[in-house]
C-alpha positions as CSV (number, residue, x, y, z in Angstrom):
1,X,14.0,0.3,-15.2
2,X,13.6,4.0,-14.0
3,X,10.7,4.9,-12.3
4,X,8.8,7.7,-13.2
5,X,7.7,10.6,-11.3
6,X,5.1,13.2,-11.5
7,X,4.2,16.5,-9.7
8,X,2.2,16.9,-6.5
9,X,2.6,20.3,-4.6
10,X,3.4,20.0,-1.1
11,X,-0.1,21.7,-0.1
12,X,-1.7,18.7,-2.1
13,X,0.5,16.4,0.0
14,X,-0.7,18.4,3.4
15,X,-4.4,18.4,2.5
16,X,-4.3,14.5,2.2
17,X,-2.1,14.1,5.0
18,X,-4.4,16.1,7.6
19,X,-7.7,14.3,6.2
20,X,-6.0,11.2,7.2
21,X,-4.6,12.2,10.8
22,X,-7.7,14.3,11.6
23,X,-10.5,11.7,10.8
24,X,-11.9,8.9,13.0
25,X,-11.2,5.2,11.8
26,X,-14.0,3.7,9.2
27,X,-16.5,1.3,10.2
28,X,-15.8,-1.5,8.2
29,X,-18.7,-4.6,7.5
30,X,-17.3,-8.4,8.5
31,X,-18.4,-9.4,5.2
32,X,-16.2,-6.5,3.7
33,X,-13.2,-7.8,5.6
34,X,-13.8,-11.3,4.2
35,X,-14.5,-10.3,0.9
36,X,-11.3,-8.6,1.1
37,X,-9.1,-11.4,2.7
38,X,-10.8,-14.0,0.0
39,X,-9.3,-11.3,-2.7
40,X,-6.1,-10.8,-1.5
41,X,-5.7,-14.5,-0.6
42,X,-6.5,-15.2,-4.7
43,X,-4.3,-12.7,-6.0
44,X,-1.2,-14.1,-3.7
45,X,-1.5,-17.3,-5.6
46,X,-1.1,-15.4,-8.8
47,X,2.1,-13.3,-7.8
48,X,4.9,-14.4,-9.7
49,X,7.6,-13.8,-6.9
50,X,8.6,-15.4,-3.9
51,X,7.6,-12.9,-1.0
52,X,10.2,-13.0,2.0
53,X,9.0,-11.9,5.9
54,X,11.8,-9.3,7.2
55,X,11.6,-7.9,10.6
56,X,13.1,-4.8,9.3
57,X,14.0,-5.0,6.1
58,X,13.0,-1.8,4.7
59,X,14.1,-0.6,0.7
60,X,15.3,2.7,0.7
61,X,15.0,3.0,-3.0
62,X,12.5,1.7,-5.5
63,X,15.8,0.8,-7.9
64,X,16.7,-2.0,-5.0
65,X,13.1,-3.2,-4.5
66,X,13.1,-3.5,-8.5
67,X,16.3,-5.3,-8.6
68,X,14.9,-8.3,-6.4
69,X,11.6,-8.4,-8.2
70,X,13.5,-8.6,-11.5
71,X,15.4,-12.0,-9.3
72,X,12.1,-13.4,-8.4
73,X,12.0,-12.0,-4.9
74,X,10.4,-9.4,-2.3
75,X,11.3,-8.8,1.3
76,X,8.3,-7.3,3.1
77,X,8.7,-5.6,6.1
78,X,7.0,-5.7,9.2
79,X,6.9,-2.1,9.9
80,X,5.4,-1.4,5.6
81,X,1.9,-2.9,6.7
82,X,-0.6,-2.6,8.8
83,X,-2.3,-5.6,10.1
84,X,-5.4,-3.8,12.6
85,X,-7.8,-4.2,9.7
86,X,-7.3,-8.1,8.9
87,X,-8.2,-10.8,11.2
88,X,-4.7,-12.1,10.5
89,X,-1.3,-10.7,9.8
90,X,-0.5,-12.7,7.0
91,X,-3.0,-10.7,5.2
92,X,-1.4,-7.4,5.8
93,X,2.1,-8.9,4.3
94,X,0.0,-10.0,1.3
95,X,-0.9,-6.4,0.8
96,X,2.4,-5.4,0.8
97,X,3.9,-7.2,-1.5
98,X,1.3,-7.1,-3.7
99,X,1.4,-3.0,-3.4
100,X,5.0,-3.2,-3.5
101,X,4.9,-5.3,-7.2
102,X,2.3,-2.9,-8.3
103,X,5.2,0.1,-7.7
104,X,7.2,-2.8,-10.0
105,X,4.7,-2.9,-12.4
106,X,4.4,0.9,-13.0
107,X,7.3,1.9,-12.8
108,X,6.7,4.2,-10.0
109,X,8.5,5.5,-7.1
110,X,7.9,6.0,-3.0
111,X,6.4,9.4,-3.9
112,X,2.7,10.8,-3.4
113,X,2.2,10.7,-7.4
114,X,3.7,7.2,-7.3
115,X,1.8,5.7,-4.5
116,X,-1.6,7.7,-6.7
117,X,-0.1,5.7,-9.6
118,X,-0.2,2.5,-7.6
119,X,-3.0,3.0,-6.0
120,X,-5.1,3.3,-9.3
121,X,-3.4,0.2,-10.6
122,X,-4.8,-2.0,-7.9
123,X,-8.1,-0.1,-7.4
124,X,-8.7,-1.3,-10.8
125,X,-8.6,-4.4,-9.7
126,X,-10.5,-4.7,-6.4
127,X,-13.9,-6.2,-6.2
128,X,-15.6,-3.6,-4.5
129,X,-15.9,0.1,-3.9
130,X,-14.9,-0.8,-0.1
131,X,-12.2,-2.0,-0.9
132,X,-10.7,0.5,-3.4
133,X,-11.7,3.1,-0.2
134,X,-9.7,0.4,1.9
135,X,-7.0,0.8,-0.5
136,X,-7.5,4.6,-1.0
137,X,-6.8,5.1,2.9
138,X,-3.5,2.3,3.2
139,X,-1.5,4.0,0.1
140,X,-2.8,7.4,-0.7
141,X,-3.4,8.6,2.7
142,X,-1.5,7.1,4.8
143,X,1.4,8.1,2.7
144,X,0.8,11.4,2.5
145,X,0.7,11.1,6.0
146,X,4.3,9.8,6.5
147,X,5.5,12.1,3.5
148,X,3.7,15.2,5.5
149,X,4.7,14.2,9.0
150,X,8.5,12.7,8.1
151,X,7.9,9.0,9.8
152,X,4.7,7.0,9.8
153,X,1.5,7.9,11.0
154,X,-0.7,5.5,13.2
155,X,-2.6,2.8,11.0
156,X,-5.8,3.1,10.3
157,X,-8.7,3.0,7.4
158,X,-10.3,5.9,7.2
159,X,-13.1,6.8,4.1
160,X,-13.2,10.3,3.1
């Protein structure tokens, strides 16, 4: 499976990537978080792989995170997630492997257009327009942020 790729100019990439850095972190309601936990919680039980914890298990390519979907499994590091927003980490490696089956399930790569790609995939998805901004802010931003910066940027949530 070869994941496709499409065009986003490195000023597009900037512009996203200084929104993120240069906001302040989102307020976001208890009954958001919850709503979002319950979600994530209900789609886990539908995933069709076997998710595995890694303390830095990282893919380099999206060829070797499709090859162990394709066998039924995903590691999911410790470092891909972000944990601040959920009242328990398990939640964050939830999100992670879910995001990381959506690349699976697009066929797209680590870029900005394939974490867009992703992003609108799950967005689809989510229960709420929170939560899509949730999800906006963990994929699209924050990547653009490591993509801008060259390593990753301090978690947050941040609606634009």
């Amino acid at each position: 499976m070869t994941p496709t790729k499409a065009k986003i100019t490195p000023s597009q990439a900037e512009t996203l990537a200084k929104l993120y850095l240069g906001s302040e972190p989102a307020k976001i309601a208890a009954e958001t978080i919850a709503q979002l936990c319950d979600w994530l919680m209900d789609e886990f039980h539908q995933l069709p792989l076997n998710l595995q914890f890694a303390d830095y298990m990282r893919y380099d390519t999206v060829e070797e995170m499709f090859a162990d979907i394709e066998q039924g499994h995903l590691w999911v590091s410790a470092e891909s997630y972000d944990s601040s927003v959920y009242p328990n980490p398990i939640y964050g490696f939830i999100f992670q492997g879910m995001h990381d089956y959506d690349h699976f399930l697009t066929k797209t790569d680590f870029s900005l257009p394939g974490e867009i790609a992703a992003y609108n995939f799950r967005a689809k998805r989510a229960p709420s327009l929170e939560i899509q901004k949730i999800f906006y802010s963990e994929i699209v931003l924050r990547s653009a942020a490591y993509l801008y910066l060259g390593h990753a940027a301090a978690p947050k949530i941040v609606f634009l």
